[in-house]
VOGU-3710 file (C-alpha; in Angstrom, 3 decimals, decimal comma):
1> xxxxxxxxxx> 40,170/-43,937/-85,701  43,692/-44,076/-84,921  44,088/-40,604/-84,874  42,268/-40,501/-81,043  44,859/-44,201/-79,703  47,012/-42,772/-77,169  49,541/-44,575/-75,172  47,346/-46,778/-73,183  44,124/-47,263/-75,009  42,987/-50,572/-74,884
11> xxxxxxxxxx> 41,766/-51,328/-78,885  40,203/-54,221/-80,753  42,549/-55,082/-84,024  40,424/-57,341/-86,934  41,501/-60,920/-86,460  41,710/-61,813/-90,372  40,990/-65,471/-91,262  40,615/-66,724/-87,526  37,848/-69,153/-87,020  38,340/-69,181/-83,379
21> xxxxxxxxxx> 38,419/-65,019/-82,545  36,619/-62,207/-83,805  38,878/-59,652/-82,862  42,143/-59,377/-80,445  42,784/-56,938/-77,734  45,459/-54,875/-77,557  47,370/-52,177/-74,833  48,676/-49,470/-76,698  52,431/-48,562/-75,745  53,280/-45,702/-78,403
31> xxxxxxxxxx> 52,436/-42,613/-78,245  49,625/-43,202/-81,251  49,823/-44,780/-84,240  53,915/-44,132/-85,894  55,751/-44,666/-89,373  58,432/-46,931/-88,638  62,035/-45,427/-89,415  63,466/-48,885/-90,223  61,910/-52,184/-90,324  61,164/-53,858/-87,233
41> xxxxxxxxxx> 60,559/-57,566/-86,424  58,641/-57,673/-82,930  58,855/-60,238/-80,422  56,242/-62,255/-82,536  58,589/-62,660/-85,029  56,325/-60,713/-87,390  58,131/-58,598/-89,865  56,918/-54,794/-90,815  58,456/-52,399/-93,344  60,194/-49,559/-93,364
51> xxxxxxxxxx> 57,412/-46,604/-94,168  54,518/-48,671/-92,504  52,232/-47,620/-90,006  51,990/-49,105/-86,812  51,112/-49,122/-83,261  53,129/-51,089/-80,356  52,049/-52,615/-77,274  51,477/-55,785/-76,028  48,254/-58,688/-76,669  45,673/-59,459/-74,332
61> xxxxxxxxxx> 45,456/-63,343/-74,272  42,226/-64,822/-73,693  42,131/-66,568/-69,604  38,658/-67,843/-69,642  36,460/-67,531/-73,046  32,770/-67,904/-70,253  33,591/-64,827/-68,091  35,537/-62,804/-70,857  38,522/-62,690/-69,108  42,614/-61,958/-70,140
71> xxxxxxxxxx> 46,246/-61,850/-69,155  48,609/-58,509/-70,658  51,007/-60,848/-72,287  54,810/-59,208/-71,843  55,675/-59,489/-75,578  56,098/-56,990/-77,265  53,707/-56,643/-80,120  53,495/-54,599/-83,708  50,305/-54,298/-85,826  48,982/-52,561/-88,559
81> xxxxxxxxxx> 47,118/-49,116/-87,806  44,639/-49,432/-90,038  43,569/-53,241/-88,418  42,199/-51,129/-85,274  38,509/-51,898/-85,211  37,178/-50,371/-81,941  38,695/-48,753/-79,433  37,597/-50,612/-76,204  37,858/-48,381/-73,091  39,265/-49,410/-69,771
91> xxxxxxxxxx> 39,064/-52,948/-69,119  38,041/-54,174/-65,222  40,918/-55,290/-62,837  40,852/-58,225/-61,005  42,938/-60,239/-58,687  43,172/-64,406/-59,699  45,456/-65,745/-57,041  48,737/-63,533/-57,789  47,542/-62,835/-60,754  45,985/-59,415/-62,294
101> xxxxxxxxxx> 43,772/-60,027/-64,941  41,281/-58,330/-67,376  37,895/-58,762/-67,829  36,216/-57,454/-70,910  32,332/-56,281/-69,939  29,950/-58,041/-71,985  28,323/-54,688/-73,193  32,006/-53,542/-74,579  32,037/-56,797/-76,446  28,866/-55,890/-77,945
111> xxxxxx> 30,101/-52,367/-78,475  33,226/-54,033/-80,612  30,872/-56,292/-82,243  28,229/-53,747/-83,713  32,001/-52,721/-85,774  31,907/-56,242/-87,771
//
């Protein structure tokens, strides 16, 4: 599956031992997934070795769990290629206050479900 992320796909990555999510989303930044040159420490403070591969963008965090909404957090994020679950599609836009957020449809939720 992570032969088809681009820069910009929106993905679902496996949320291991997490009572409280399913999945997280995720905004793609590199061009695809990538073996990392050198080890790398993202802004997480997660550590990833030389040889793995990755993908980098940045977390979705969760605004409102009732109308499945989300802020692009600006950190900077690594994960593990092989943790992408779904690949989610465009997620709508909307305007809260100053604010943009995203709002993940309940039928693309379903869609990343039917992977678990």
């Amino acid at each position: 599956m992570t032969d088809i992320v681009k820069a910009g796909s929106v993905v679902a990555i496996a949320a291991a031992d997490n009572n409280t999510y399913d999945y997280y989303l995720f905004k793609v930044s590199s061009d695809g997934a990538m073996t990392l040159n050198e080890p790398v420490v993202d802004d997480y403070n997660t550590a990833y070795q030389k040889g793995s591969l990755v993908l980098k963008g940045n977390f979705f965090l969760r605004d409102n769990l009732i109308d499945m909404t989300y802020k692009l957090d600006n950190k900077s994020a690594v994960v593990y290629a092989k943790t992408v679950m779904a690949i989610c599609g465009d997620l709508k836009q909307k305007k809260r206050r100053k604010n943009i957020i995203y709002q993940l449809l309940p039928q693309q939720h379903e869609e990343i479900m039917a992977f678990f």
